[in-house]
MIDOSE-1310 file (N, C-alpha, C; in nm, 2 decimals, decimal comma, always signed):
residues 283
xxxx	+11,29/+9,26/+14,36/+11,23/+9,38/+14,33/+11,17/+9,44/+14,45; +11,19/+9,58/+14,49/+11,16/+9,62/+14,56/+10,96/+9,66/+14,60; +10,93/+9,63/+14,71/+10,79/+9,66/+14,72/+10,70/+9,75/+14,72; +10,63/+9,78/+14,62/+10,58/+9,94/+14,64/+10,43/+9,91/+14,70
xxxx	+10,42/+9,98/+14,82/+10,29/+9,97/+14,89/+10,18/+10,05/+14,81; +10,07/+10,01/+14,77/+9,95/+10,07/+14,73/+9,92/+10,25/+14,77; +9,90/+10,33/+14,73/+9,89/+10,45/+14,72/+9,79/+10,48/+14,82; +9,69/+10,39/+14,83/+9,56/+10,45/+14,95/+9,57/+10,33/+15,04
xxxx	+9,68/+10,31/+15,15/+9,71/+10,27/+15,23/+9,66/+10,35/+15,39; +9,60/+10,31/+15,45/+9,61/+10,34/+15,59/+9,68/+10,33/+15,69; +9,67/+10,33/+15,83/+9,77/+10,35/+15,90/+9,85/+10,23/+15,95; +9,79/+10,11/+15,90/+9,83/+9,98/+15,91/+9,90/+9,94/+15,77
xxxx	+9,92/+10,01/+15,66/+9,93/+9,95/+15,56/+9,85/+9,88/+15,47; +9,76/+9,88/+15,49/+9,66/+9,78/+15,37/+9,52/+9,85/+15,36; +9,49/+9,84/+15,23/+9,41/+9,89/+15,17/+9,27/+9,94/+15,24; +9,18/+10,03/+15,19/+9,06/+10,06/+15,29/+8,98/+9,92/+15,24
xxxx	+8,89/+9,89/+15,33/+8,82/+9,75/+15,33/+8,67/+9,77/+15,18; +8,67/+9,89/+15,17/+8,56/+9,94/+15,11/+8,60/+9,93/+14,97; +8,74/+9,99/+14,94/+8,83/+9,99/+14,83/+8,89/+9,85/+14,72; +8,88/+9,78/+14,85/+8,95/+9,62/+14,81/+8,80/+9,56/+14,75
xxxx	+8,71/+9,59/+14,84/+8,56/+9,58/+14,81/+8,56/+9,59/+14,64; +8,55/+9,68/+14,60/+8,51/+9,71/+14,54/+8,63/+9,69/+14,38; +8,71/+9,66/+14,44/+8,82/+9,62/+14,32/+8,82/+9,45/+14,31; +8,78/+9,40/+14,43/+8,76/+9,26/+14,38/+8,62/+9,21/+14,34
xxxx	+8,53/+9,35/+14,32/+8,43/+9,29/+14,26/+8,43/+9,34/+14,09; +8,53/+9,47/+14,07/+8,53/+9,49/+13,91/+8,61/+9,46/+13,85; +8,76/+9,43/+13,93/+8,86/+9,37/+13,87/+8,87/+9,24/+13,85; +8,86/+9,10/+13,95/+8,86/+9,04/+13,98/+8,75/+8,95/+13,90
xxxx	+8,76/+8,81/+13,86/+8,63/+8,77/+13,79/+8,64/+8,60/+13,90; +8,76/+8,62/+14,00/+8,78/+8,45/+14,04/+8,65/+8,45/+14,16; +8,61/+8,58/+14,17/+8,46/+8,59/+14,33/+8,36/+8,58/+14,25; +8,26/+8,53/+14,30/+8,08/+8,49/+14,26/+8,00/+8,67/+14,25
xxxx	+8,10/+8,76/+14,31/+8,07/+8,90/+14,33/+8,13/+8,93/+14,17; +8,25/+8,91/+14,17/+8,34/+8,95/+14,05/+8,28/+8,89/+13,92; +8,24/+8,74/+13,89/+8,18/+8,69/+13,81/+8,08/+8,76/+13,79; +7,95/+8,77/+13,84/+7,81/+8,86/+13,82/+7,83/+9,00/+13,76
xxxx	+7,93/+9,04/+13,83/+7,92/+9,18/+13,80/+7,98/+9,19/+13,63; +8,08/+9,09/+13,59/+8,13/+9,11/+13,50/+8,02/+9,06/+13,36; +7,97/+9,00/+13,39/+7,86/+8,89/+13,30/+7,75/+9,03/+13,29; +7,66/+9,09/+13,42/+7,61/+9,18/+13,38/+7,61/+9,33/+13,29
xxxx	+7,78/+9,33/+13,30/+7,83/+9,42/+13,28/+7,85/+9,36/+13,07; +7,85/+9,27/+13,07/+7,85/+9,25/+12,96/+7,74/+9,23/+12,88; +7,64/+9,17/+12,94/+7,46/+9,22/+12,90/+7,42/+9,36/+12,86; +7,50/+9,43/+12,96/+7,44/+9,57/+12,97/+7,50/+9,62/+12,83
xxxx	+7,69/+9,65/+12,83/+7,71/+9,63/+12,69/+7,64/+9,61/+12,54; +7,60/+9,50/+12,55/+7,54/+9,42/+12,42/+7,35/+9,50/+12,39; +7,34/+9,49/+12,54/+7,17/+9,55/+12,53/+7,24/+9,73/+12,47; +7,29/+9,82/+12,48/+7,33/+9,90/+12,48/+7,36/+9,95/+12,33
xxxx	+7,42/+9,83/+12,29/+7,50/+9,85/+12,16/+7,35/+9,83/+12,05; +7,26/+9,74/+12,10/+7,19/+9,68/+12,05/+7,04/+9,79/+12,07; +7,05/+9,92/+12,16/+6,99/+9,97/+12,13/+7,02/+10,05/+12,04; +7,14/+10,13/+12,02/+7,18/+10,23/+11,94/+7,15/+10,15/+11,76
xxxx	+7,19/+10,05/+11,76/+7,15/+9,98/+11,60/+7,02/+10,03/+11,55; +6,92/+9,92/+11,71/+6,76/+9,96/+11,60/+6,75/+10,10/+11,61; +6,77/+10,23/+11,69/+6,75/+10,34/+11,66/+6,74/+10,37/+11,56; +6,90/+10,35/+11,42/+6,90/+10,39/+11,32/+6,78/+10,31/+11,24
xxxx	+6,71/+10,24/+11,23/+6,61/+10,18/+11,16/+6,54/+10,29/+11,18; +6,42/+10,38/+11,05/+6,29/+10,47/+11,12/+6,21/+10,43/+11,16; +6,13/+10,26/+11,08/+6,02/+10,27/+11,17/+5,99/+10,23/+11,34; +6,12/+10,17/+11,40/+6,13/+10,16/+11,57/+6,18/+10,28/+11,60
xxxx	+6,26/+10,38/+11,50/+6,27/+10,48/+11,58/+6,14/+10,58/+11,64; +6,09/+10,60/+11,49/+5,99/+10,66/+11,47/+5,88/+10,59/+11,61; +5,82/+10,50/+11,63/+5,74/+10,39/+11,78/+5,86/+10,39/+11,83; +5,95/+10,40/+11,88/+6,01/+10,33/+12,01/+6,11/+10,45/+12,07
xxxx	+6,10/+10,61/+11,95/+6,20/+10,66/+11,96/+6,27/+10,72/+12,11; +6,16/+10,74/+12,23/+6,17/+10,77/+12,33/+6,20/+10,68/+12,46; +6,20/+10,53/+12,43/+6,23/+10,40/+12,45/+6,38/+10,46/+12,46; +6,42/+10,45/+12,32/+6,61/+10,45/+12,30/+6,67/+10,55/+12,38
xxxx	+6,58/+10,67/+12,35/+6,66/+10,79/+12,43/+6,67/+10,74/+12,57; +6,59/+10,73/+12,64/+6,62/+10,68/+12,82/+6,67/+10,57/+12,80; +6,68/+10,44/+12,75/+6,78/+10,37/+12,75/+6,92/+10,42/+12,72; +6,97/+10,52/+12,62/+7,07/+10,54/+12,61/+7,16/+10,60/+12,71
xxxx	+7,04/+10,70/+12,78/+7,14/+10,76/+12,87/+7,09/+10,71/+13,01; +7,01/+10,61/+13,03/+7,04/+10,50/+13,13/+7,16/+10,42/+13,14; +7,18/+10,35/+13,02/+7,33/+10,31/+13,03/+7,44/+10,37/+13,00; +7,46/+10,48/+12,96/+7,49/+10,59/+12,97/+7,57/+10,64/+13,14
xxxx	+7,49/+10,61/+13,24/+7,53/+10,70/+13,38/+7,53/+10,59/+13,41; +7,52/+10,40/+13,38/+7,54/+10,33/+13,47/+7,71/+10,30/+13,41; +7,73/+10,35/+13,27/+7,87/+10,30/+13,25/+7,97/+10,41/+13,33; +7,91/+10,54/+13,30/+7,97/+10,61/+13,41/+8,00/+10,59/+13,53
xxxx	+7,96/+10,53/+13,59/+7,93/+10,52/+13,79/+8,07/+10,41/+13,76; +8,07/+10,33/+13,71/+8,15/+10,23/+13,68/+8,30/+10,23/+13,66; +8,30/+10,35/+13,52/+8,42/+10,39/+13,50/+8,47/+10,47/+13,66; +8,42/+10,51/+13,72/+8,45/+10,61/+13,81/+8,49/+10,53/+13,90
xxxx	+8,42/+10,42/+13,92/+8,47/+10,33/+14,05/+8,61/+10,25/+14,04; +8,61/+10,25/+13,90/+8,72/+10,18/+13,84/+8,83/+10,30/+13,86; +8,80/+10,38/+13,86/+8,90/+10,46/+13,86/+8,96/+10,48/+14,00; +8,86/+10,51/+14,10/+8,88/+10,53/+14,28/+8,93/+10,41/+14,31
xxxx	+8,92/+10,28/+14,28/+9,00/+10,14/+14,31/+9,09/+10,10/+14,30; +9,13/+10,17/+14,21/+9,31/+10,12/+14,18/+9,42/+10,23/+14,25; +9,48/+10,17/+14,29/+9,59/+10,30/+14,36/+9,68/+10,38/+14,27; +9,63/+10,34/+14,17/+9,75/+10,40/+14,05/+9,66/+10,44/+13,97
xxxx	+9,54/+10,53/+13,99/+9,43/+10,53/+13,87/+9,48/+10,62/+13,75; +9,56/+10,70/+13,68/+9,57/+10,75/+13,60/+9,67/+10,60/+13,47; +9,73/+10,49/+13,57/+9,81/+10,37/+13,55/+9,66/+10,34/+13,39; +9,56/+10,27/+13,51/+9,44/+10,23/+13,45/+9,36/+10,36/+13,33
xxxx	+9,36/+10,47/+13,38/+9,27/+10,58/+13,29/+9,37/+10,58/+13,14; +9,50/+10,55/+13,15/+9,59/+10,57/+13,04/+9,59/+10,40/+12,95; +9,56/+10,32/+13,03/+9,53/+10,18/+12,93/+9,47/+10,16/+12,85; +9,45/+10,05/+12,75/+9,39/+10,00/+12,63/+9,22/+10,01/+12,75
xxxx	+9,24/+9,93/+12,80/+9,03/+9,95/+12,81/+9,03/+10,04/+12,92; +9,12/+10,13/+12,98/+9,10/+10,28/+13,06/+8,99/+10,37/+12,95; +9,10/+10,36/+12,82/+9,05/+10,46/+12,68/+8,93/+10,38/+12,68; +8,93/+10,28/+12,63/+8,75/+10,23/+12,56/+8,66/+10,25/+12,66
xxxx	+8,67/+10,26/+12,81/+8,61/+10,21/+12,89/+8,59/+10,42/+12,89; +8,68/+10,50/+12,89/+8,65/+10,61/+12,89/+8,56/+10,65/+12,74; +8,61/+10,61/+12,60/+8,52/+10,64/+12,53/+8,36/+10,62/+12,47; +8,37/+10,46/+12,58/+8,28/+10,44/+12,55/+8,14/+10,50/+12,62
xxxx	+8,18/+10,61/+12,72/+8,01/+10,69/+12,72/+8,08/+10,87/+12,71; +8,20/+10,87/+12,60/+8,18/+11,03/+12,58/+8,09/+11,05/+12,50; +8,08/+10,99/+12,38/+7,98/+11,00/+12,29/+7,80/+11,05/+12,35; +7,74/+10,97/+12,45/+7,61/+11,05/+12,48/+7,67/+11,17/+12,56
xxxx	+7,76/+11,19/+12,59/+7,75/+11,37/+12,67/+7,81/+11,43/+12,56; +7,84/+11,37/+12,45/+7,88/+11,48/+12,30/+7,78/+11,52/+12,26; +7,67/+11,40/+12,29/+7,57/+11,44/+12,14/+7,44/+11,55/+12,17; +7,51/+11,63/+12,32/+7,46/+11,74/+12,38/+7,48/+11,85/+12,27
xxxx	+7,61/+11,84/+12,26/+7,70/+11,95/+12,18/+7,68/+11,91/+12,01; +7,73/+11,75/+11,97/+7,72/+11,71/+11,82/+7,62/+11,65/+11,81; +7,56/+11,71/+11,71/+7,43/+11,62/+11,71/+7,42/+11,49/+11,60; +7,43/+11,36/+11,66/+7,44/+11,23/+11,58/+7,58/+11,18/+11,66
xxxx	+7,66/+11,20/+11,75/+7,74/+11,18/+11,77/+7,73/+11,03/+11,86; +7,61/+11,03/+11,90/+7,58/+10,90/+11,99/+7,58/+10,77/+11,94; +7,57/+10,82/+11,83/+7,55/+10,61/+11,78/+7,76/+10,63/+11,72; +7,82/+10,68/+11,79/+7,97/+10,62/+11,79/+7,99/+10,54/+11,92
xxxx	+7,83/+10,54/+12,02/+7,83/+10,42/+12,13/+7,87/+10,26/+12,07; +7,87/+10,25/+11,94/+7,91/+10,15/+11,91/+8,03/+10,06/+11,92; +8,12/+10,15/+11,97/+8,29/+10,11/+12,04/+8,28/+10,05/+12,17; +8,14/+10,04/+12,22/+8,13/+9,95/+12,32/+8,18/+9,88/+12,34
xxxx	+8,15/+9,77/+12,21/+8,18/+9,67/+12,16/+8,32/+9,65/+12,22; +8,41/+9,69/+12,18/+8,56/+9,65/+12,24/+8,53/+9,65/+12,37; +8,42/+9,66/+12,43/+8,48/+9,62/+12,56/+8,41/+9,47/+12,60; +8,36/+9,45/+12,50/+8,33/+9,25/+12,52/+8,44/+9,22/+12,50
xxxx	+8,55/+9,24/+12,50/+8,69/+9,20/+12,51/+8,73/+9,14/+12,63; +8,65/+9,20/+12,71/+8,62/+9,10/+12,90/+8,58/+8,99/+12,88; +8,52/+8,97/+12,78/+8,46/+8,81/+12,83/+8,55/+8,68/+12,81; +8,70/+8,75/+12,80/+8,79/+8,65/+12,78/+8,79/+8,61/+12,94
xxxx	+8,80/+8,72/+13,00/+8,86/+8,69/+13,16/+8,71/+8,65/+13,24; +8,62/+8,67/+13,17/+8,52/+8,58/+13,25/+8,54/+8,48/+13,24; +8,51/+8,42/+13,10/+8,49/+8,31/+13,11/+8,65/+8,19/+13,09; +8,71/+8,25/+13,17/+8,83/+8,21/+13,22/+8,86/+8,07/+13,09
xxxx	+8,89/+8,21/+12,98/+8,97/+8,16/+12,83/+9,11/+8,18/+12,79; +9,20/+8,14/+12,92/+9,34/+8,23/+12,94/+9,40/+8,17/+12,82; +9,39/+8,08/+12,77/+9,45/+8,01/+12,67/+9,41/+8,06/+12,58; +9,33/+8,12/+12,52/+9,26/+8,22/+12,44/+9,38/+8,31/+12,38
xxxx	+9,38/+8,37/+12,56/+9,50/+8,49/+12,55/+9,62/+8,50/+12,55; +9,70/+8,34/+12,61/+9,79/+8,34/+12,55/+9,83/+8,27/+12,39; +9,73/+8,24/+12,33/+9,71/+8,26/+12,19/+9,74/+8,36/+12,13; +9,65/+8,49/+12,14/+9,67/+8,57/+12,08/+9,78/+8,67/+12,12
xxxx	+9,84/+8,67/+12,23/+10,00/+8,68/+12,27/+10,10/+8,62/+12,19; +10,07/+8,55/+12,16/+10,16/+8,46/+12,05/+10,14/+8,48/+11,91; +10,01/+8,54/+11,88/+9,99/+8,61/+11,74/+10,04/+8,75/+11,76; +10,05/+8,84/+11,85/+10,09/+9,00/+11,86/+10,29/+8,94/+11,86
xxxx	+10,27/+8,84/+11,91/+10,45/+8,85/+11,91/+10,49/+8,82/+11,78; +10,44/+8,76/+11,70/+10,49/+8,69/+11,58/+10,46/+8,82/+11,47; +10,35/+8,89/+11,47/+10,33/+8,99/+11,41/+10,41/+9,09/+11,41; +10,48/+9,15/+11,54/+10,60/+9,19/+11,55/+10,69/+9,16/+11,50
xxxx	+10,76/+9,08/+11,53/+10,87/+9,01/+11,47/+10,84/+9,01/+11,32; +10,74/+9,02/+11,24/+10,70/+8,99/+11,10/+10,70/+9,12/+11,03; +10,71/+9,23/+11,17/+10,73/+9,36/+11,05/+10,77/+9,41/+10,94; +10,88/+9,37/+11,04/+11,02/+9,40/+10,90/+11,00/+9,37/+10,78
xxxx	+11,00/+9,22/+10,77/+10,96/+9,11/+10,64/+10,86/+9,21/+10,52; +10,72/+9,20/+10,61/+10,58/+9,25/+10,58/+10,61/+9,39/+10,51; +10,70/+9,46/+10,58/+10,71/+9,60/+10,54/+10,84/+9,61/+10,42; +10,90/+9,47/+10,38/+10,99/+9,50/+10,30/+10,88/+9,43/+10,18
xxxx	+10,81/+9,33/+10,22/+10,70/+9,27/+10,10/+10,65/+9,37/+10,01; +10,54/+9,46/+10,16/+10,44/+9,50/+10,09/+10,54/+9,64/+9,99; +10,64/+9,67/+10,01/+10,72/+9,78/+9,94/+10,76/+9,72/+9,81; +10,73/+9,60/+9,78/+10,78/+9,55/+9,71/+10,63/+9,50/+9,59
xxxx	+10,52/+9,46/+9,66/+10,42/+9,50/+9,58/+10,39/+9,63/+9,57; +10,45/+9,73/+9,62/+10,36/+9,88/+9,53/+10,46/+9,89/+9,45; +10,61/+9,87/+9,43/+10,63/+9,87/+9,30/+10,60/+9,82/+9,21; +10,54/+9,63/+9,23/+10,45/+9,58/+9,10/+10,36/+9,64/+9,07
xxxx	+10,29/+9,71/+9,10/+10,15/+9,74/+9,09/+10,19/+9,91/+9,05; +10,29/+9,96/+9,08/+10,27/+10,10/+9,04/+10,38/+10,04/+8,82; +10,45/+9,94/+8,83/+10,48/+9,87/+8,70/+10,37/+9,84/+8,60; +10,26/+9,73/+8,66/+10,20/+9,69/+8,60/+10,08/+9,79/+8,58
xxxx	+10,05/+9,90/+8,63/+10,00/+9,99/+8,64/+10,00/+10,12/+8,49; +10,12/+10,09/+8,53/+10,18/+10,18/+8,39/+10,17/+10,10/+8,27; +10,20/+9,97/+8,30/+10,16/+9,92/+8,14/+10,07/+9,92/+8,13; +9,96/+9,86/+8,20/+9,81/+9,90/+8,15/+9,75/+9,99/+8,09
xxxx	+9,83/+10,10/+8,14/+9,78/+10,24/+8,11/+9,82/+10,27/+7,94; +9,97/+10,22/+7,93/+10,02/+10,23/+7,71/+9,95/+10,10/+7,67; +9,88/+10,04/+7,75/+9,90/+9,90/+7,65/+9,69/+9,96/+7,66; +9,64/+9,99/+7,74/+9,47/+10,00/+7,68/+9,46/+10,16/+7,68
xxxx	+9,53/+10,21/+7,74/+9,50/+10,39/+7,74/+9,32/+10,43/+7,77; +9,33/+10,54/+7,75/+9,20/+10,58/+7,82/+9,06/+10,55/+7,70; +9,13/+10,51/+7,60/+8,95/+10,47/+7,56/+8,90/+10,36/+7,59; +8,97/+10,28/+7,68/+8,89/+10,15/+7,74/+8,90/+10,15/+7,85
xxxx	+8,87/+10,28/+7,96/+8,90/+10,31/+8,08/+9,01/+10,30/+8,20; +9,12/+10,31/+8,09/+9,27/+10,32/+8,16/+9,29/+10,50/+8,15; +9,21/+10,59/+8,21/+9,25/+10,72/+8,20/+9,36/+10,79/+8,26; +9,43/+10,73/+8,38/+9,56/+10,80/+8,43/+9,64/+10,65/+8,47
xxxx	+9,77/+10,66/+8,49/+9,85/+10,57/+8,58/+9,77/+10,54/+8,68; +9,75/+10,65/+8,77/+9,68/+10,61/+8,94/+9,55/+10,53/+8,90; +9,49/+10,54/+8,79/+9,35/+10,49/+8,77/+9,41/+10,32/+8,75; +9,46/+10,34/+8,67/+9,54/+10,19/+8,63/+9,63/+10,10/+8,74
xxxx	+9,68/+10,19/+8,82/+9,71/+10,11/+8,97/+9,61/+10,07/+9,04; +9,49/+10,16/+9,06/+9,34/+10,11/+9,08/+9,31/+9,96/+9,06; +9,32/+9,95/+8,89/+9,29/+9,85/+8,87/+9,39/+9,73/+8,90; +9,51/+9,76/+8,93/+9,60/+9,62/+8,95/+9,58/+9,60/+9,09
xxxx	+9,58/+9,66/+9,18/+9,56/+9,68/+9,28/+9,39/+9,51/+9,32; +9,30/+9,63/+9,26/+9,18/+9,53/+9,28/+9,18/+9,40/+9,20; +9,28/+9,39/+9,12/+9,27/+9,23/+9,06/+9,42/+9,15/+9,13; +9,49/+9,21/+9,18/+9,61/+9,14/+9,23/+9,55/+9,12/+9,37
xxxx	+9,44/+9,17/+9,43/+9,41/+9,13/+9,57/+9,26/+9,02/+9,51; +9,24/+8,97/+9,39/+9,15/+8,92/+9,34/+9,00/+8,94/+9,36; +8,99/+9,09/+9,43/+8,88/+9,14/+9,45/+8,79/+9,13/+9,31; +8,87/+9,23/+9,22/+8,80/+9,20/+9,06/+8,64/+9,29/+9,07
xxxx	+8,60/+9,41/+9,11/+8,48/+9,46/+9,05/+8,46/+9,49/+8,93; +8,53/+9,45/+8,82/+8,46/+9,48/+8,71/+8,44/+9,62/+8,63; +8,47/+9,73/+8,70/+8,39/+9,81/+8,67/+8,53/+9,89/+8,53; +8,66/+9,82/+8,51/+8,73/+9,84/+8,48/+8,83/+9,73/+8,40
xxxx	+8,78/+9,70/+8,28/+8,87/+9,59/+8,22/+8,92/+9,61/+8,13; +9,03/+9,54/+8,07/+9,09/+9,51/+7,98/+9,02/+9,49/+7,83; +9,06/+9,52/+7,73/+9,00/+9,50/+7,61/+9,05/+9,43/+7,48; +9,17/+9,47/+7,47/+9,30/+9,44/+7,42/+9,34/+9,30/+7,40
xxxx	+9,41/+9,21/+7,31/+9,48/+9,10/+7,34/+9,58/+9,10/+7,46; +9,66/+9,20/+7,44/+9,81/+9,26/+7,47/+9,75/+9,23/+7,59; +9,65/+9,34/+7,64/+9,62/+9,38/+7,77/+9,56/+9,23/+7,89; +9,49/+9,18/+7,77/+9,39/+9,05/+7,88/+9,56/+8,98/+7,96
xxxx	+9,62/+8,95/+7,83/+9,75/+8,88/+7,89/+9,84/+8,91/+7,99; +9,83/+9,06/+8,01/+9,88/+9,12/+8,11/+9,80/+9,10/+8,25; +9,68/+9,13/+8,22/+9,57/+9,09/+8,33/+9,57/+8,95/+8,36; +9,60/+8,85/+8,28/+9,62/+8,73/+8,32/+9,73/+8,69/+8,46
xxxx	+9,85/+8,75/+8,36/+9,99/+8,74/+8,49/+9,97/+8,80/+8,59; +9,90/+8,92/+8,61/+9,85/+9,00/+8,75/+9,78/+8,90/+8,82; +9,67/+8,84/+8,78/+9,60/+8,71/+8,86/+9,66/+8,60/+8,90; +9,78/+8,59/+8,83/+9,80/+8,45/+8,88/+9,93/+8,50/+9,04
xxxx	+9,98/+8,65/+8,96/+10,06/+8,70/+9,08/+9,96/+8,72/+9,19; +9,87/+8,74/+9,21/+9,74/+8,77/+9,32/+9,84/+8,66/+9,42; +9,77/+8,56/+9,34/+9,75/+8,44/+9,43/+9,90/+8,39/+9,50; +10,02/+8,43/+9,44/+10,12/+8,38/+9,49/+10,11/+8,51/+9,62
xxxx	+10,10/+8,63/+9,55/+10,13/+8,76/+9,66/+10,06/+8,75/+9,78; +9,92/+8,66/+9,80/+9,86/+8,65/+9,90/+9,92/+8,58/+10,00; +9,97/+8,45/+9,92/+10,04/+8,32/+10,07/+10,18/+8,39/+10,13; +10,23/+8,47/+10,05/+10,36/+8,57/+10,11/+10,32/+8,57/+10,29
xxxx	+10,24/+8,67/+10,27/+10,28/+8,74/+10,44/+10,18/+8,64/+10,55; +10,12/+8,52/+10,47/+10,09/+8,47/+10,57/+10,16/+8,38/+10,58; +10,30/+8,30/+10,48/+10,41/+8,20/+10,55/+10,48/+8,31/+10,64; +10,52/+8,40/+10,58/+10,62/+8,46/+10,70/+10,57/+8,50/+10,88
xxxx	+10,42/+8,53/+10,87/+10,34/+8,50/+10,99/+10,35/+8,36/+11,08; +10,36/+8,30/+10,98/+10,33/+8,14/+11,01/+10,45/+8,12/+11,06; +10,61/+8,11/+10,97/+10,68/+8,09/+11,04/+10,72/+8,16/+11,19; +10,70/+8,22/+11,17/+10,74/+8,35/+11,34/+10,66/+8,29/+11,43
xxxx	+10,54/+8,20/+11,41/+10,44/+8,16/+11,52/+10,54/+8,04/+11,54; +10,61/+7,99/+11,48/+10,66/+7,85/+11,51/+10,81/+7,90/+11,63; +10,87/+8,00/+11,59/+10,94/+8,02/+11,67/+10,91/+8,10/+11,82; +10,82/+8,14/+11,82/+10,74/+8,19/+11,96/+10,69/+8,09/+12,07
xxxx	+10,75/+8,13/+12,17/+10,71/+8,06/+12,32/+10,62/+8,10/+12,36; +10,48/+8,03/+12,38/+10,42/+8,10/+12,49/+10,40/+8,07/+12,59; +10,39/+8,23/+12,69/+10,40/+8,26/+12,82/+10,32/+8,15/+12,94; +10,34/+8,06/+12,99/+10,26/+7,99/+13,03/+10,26/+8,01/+13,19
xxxx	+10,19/+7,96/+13,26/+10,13/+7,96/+13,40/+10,13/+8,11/+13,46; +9,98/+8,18/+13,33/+9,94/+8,32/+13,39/+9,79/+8,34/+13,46; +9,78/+8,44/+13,51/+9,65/+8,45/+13,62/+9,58/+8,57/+13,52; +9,46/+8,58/+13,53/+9,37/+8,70/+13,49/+9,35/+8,80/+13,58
xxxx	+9,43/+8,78/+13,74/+9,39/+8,87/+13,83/+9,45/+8,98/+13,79; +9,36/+9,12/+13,84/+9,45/+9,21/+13,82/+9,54/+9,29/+13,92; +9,65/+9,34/+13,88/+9,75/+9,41/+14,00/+9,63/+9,55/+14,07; +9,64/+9,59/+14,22/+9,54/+9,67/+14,29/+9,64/+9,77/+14,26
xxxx	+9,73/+9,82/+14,19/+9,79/+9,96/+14,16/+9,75/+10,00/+14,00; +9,77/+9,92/+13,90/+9,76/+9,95/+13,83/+9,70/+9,88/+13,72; +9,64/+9,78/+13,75/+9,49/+9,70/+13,70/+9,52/+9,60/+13,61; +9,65/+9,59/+13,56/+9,68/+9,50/+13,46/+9,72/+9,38/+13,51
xxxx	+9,66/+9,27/+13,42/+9,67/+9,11/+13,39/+9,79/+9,04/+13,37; +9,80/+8,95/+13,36/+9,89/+8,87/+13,30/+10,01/+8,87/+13,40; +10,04/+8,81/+13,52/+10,09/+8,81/+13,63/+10,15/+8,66/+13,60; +10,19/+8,62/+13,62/+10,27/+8,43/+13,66/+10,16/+8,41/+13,76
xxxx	+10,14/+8,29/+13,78/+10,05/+8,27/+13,94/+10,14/+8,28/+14,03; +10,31/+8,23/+14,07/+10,35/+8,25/+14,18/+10,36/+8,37/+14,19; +10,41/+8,49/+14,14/+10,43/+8,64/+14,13/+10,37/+8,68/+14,27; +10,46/+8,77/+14,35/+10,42/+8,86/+14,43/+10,44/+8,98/+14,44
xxxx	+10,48/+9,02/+14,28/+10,44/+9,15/+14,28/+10,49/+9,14/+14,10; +10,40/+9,27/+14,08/+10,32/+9,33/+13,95/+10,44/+9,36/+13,88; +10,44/+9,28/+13,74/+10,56/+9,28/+13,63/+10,55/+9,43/+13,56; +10,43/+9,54/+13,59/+10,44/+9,63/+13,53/+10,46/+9,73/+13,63
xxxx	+10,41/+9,74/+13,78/+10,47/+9,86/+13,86/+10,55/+9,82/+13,97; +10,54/+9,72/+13,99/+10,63/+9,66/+14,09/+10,55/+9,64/+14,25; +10,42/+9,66/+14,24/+10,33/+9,72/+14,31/+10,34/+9,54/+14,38; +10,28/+9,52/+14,54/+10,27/+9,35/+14,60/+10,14/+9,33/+14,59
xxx	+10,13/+9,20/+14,47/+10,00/+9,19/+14,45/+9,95/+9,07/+14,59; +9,79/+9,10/+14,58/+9,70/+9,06/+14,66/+9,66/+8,88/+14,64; +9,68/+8,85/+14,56/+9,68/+8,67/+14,53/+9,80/+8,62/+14,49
């Protein structure tokens, strides 16, 4: 594969010293620089998320209300500064601004410069949260990740199945639905078909609220065989999960570093350059 040199290259070829700086301290979690920053970064997170909660309580809002406000948009401009650096560090920054945690990491401070314009819009700061999704790569849980690599692949592969199943319970449920409906009718609160799939619906997933039962001989016995189909309909889509995990390989001997073009993980360790731009990575 051909070598694609980094985009903010100098007249020697390699990166500005300030740039690399600063990408192996927010990309990187293998430096005592890159660790700290990411562990704080995930305090800050949690403190963040955790202010926007007690807000909604009145009486801390009511005492502490002016507490939350400068906290919020304290961490607020320090997630900003962050996102931004993340952005000037990677040589492919629109690579990173267009990724799964580019978006979270961008949505998670539009919300306080919305709630200039929407008012209540700030406590959607709660999407933070997805971004403690780093603390895989801190706390160097790569096995973690290739776990759940191996659950997104098996899930794939399980579509099809899943999507011919579940097509297959909405016509029991739009069936048993209809009977319910001739067999109790609406004076024992079977008022329409759709109301009566309602109810199969919440007893074939064995939720069961109650708020809608059966009265009838006819009817309990119908309700009976819907329960006991619950229970078979549930183990369905998790054997066919199950088996798909048996046939999946997982990807073994990967690094959490990320590529200095376009920020993404999951490299091989020998790799000298990046499975997704072709870019020559730096470890």
């Amino acid at each position: 594969m051909e070598t694609i040199k980094p985009d903010y290259v100098d007249t020697e070829g390699s990166a500005p010293k300030w740039k690399q700086k600063i990408h192996e301290i927010i990309f990187e979690a293998d430096t005592p620089a890159g660790k700290y920053f990411d562990v704080t970064l995930l305090y800050a997170i949690i403190l963040s998320v955790l202010a926007v909660l007690l807000e909604t309580v009145p009486s801390l809002k009511d005492s502490y209300g002016d507490i939350f406000f400068y906290m919020e948009w304290g961490f607020t401009i320090l997630f900003s500064i962050e996102y931004i650096l993340r952005v000037i560090s990677v040589g492919k920054p629109f690579k990173y601004i267009f990724s799964f945690m580019g978006i979270i990491d961008f949505l998670s401070i539009v919300p306080t410069y919305l709630s200039l314009i929407v008012v209540g819009s700030h406590y959607l700061m709660v999407i933070r949260t997805i971004r403690l999704l780093r603390v895989f790569r801190v706390l160097k849980l790569a096995r973690y990740v290739r776990e759940a690599q191996i659950l997104a692949k098996a899930l794939k592969a399980s579509m099809a199945k899943i999507t011919v199943f579940i097509g297959v319970v909405f016509v029991l449920v739009l069936i048993m639905g209809t009977l319910m409906y001739l067999v109790e009718g609406p004076e024992h609160g079977f008022t329409s078909i759709p109301r009566s799939m309602y109810w199969t619906i919440v007893t074939i997933t064995t939720v069961g609220y109650g708020d809608i039962t059966p009265q009838t001989t006819v009817g309990q016995m119908v309700a009976s065989m819907v329960m006991l189909l619950g229970y078979a309909i549930i183990a369905v889509p998790t054997g066919i999960v199950t088996a798909e995990m048996t046939r999946v390989k997982p990807d073994g001997g990967l690094t959490n570093n990320a590529c200095p073009q376009c920020s993404k993980e999951g490299h091989d360790k020998d790799a000298n350059n990046c499975k997704y731009c072709g870019a020559q990575l730096g470890f």
